[in-house]
N, CA, C and O atoms as CSV, one atom per row, in Angstrom:
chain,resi,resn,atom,element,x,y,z
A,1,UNK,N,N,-21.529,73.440,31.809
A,1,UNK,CA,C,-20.464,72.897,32.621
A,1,UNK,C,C,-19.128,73.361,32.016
A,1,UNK,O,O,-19.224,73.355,30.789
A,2,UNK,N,N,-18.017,73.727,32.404
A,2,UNK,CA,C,-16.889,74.365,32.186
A,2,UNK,C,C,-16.081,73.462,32.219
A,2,UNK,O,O,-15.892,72.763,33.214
A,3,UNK,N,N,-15.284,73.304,30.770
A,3,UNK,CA,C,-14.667,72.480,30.624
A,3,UNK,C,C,-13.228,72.732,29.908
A,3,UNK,O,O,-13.299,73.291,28.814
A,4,UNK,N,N,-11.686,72.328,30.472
A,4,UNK,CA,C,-10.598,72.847,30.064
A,4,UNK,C,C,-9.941,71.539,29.257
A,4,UNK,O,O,-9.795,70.348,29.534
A,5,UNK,N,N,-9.640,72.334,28.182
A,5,UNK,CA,C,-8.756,71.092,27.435
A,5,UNK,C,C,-7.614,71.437,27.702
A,5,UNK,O,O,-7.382,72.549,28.177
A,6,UNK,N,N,-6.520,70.400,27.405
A,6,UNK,CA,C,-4.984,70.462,27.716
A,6,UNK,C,C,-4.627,69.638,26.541
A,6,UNK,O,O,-5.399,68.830,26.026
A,7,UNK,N,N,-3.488,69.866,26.162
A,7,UNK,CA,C,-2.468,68.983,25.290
A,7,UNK,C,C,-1.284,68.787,26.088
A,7,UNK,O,O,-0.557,69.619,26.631
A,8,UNK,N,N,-1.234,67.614,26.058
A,8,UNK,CA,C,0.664,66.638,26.602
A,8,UNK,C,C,1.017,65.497,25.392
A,8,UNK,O,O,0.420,64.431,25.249
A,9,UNK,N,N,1.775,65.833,24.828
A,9,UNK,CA,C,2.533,65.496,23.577
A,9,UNK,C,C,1.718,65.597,22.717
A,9,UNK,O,O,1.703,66.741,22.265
A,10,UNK,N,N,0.873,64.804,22.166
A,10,UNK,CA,C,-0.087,64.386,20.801
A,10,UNK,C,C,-1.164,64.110,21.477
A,10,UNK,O,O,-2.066,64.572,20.779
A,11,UNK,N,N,-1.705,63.565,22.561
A,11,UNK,CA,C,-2.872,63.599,23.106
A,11,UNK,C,C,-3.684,64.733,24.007
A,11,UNK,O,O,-3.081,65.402,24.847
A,12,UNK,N,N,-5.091,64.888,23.761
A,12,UNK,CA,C,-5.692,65.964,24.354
A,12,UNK,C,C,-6.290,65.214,25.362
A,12,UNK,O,O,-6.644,64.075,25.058
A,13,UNK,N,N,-6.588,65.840,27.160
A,13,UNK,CA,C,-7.436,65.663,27.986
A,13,UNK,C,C,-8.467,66.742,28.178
A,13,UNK,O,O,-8.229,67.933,27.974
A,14,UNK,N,N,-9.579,66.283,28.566
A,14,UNK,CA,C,-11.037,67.167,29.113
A,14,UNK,C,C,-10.666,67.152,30.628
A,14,UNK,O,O,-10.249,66.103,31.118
A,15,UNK,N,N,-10.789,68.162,31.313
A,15,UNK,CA,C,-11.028,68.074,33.046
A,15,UNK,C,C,-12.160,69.426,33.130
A,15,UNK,O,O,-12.240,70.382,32.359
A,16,UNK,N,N,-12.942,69.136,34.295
A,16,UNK,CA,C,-13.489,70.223,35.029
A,16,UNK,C,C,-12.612,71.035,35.348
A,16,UNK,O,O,-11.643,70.767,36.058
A,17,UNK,N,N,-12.933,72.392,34.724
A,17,UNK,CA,C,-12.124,73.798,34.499
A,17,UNK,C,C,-12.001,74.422,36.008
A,17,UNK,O,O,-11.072,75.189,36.261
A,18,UNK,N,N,-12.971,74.067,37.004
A,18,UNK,CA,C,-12.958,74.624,38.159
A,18,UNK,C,C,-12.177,74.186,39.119
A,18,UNK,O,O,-12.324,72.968,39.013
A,19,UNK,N,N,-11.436,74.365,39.996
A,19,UNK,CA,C,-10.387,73.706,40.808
A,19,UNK,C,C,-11.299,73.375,42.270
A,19,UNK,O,O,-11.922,74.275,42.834
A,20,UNK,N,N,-11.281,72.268,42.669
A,20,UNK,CA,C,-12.049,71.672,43.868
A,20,UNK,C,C,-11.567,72.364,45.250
A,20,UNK,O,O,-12.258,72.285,46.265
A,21,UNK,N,N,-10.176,73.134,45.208
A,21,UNK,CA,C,-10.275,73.914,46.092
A,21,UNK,C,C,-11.452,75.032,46.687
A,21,UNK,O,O,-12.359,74.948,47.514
A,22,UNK,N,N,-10.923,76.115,45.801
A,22,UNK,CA,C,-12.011,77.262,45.611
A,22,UNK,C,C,-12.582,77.594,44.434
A,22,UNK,O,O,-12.230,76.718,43.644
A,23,UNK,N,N,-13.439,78.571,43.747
A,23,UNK,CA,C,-13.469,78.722,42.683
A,23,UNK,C,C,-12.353,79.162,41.695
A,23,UNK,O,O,-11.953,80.256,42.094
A,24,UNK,N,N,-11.847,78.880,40.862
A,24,UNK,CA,C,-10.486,79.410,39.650
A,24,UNK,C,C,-10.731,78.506,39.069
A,24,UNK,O,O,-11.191,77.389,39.306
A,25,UNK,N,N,-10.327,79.144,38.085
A,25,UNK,CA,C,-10.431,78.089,36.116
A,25,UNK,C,C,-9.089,77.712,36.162
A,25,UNK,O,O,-8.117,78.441,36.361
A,26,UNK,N,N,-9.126,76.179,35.905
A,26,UNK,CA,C,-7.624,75.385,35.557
A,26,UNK,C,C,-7.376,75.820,34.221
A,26,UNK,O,O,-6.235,75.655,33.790
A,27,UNK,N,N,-8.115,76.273,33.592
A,27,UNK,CA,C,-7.476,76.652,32.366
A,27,UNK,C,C,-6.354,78.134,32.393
A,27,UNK,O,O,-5.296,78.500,31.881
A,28,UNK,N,N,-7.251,78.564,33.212
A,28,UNK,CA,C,-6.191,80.032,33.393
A,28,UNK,C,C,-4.726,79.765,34.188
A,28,UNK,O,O,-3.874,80.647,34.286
A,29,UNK,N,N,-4.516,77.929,34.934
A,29,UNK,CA,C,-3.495,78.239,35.502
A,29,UNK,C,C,-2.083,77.784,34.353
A,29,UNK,O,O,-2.112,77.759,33.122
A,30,UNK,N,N,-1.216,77.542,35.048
A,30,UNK,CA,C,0.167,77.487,34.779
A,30,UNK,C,C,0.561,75.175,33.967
A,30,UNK,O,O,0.649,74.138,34.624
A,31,UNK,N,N,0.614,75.294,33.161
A,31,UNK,CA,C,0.842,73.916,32.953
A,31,UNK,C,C,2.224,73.129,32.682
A,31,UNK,O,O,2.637,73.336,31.541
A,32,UNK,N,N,2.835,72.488,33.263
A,32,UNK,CA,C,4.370,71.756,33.199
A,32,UNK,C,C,3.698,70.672,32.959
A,32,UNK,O,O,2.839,70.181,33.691
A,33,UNK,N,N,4.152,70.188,31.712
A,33,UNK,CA,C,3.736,68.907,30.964
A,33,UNK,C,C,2.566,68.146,31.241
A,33,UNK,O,O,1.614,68.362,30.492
A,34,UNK,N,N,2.394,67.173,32.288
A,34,UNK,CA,C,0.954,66.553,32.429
A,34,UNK,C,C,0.628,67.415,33.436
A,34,UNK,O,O,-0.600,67.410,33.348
A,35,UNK,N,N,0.852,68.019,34.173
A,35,UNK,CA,C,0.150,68.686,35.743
A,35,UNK,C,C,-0.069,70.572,35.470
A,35,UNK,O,O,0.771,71.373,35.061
A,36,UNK,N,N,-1.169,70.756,35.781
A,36,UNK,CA,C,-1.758,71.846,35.798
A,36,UNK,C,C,-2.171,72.521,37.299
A,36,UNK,O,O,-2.919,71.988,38.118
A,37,UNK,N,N,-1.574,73.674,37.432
A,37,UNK,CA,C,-1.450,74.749,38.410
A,37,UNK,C,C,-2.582,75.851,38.873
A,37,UNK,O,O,-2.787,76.827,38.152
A,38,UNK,N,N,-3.007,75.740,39.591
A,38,UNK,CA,C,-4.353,76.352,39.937
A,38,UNK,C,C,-3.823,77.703,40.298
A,38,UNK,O,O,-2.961,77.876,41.160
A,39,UNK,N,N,-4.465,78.789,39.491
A,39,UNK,CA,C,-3.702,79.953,39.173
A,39,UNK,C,C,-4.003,80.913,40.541
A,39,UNK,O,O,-3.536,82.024,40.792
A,40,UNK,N,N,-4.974,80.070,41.357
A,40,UNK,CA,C,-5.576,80.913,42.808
A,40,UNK,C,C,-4.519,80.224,43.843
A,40,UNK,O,O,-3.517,80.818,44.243
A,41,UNK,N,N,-4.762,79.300,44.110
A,41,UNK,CA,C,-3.778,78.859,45.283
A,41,UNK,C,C,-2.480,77.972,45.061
A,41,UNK,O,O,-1.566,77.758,45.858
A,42,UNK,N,N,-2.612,77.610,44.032
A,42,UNK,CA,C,-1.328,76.719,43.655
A,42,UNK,C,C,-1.227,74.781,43.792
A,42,UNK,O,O,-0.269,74.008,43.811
A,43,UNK,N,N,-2.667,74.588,43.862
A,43,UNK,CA,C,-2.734,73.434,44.034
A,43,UNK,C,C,-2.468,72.708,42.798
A,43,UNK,O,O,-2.518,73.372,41.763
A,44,UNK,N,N,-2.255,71.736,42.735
A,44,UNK,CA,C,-1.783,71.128,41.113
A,44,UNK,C,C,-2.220,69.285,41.266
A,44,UNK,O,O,-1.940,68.445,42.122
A,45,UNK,N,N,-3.089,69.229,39.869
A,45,UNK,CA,C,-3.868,68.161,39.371
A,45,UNK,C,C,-2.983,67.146,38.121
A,45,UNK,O,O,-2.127,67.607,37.366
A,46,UNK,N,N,-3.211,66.424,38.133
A,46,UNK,CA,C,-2.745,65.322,36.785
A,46,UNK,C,C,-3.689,65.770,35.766
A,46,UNK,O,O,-4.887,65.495,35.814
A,47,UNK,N,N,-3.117,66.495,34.799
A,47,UNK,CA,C,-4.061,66.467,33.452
A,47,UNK,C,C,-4.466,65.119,33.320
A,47,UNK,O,O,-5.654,64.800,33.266
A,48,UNK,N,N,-3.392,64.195,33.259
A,48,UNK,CA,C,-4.143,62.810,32.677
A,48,UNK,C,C,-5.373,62.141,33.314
A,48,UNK,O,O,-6.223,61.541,32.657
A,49,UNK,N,N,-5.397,62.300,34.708
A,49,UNK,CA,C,-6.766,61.517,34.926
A,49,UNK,C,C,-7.403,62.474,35.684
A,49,UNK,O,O,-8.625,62.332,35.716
A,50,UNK,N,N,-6.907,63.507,36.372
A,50,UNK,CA,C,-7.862,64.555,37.076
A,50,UNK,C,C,-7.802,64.296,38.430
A,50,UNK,O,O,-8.917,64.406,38.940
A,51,UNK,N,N,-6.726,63.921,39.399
A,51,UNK,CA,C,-5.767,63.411,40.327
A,51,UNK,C,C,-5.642,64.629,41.074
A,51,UNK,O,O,-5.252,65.582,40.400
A,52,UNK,N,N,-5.899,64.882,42.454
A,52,UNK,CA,C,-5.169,66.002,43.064
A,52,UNK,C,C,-4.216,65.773,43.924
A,52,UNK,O,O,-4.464,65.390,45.067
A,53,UNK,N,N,-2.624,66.045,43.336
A,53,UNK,CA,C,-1.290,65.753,43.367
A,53,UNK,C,C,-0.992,67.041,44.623
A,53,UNK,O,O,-0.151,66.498,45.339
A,54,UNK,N,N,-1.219,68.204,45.119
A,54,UNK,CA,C,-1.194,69.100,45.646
A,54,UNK,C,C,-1.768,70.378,46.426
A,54,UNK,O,O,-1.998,71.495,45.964
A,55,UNK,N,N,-1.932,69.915,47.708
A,55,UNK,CA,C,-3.069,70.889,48.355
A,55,UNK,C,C,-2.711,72.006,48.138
A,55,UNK,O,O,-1.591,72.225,47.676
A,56,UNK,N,N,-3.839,73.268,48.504
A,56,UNK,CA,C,-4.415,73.177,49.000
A,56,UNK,C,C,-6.332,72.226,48.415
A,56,UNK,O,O,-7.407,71.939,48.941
A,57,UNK,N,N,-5.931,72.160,47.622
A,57,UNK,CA,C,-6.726,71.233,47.074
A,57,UNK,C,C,-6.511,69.766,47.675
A,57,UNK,O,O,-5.391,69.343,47.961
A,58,UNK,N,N,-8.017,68.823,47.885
A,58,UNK,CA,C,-7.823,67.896,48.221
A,58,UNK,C,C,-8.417,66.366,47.778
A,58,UNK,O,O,-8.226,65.180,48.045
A,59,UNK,N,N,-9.409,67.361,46.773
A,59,UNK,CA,C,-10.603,66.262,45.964
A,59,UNK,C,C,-10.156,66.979,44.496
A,59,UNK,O,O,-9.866,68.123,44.146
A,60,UNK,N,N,-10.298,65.250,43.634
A,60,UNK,CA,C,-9.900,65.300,41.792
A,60,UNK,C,C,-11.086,66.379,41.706
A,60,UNK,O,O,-11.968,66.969,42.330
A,61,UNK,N,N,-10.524,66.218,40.611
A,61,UNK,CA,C,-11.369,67.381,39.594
A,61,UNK,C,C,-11.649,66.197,38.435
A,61,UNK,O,O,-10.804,65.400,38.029
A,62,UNK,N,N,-12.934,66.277,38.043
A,62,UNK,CA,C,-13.260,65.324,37.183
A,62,UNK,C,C,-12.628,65.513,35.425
A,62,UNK,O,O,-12.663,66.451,34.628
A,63,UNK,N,N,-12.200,64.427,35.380
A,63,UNK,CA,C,-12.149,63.877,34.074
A,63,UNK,C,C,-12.798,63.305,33.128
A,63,UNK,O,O,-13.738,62.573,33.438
A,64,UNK,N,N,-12.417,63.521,31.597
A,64,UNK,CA,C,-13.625,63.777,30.662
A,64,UNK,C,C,-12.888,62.735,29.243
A,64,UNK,O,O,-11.876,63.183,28.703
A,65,UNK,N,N,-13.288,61.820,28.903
A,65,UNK,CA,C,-12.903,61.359,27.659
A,65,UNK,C,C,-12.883,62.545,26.451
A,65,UNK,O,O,-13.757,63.259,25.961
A,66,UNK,N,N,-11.144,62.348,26.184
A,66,UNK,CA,C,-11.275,63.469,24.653
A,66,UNK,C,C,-10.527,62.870,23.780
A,66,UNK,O,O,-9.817,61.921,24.113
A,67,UNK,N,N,-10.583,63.447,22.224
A,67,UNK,CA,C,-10.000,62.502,20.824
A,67,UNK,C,C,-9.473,63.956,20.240
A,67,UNK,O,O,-9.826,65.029,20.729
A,68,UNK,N,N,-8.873,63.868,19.491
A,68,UNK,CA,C,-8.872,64.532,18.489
A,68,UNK,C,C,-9.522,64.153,16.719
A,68,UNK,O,O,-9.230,63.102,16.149
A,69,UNK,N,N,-10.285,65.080,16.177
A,69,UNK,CA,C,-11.143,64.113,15.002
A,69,UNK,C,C,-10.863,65.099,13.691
A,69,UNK,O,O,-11.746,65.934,13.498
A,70,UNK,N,N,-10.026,65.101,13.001
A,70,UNK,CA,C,-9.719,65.725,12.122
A,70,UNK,C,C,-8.812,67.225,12.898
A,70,UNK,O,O,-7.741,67.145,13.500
A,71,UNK,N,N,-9.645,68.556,12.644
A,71,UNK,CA,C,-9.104,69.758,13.071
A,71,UNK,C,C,-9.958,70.085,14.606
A,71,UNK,O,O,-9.742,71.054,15.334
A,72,UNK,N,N,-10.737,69.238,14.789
A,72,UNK,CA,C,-11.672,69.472,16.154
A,72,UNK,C,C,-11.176,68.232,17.347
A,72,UNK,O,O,-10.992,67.017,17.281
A,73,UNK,N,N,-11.095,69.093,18.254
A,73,UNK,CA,C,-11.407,67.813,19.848
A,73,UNK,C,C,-12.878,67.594,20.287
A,73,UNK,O,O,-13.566,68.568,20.594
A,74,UNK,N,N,-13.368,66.348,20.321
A,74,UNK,CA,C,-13.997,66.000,21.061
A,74,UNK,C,C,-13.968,65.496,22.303
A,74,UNK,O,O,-13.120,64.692,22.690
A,75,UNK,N,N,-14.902,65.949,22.991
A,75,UNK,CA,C,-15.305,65.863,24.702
A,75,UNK,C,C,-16.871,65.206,24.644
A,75,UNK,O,O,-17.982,65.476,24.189
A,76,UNK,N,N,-16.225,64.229,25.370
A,76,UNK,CA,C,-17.548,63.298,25.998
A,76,UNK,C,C,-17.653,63.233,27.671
A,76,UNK,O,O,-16.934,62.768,28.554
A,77,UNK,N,N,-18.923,63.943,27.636
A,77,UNK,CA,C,-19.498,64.395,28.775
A,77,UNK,C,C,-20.285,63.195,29.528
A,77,UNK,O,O,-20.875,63.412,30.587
């Protein structure tokens, strides 16, 4: 399962890397502080909970509990 981490200030989020539009990796898109840019059509999600803020997208993209634990992030699936 493909999974994109993000950082917004000191905390890390997990989301499904795939954008519910079409296929594209949220990781490859464009990020302004909490909201991430779907590098295919331009739809844009809430890093923080996995929210779709901007069609052409119209369904979240799932969200993933993450920590940071020393020098590693954990993701709970």
């Amino acid at each position: 399962m493909p999974v994109a981490v993000f950082r917004v200030g000191q905390t890390c989020y997990a989301l499904h890397d795939v954008c519910s539009h079409e296929f594209a990796r949220l990781s490859d898109g464009y990020q302004d502080e909490d909201v991430i840019e779907c590098p295919l059509h331009q739809a844009q999600f809430d890093i923080t909970t996995g929210k779709c803020l901007l069609e052409p997208a119209r369904e979240d993209v799932a969200s993933y509990p993450a920590k940071i634990e020393g020098l590693d992030v954990l993701v709970y699936i």
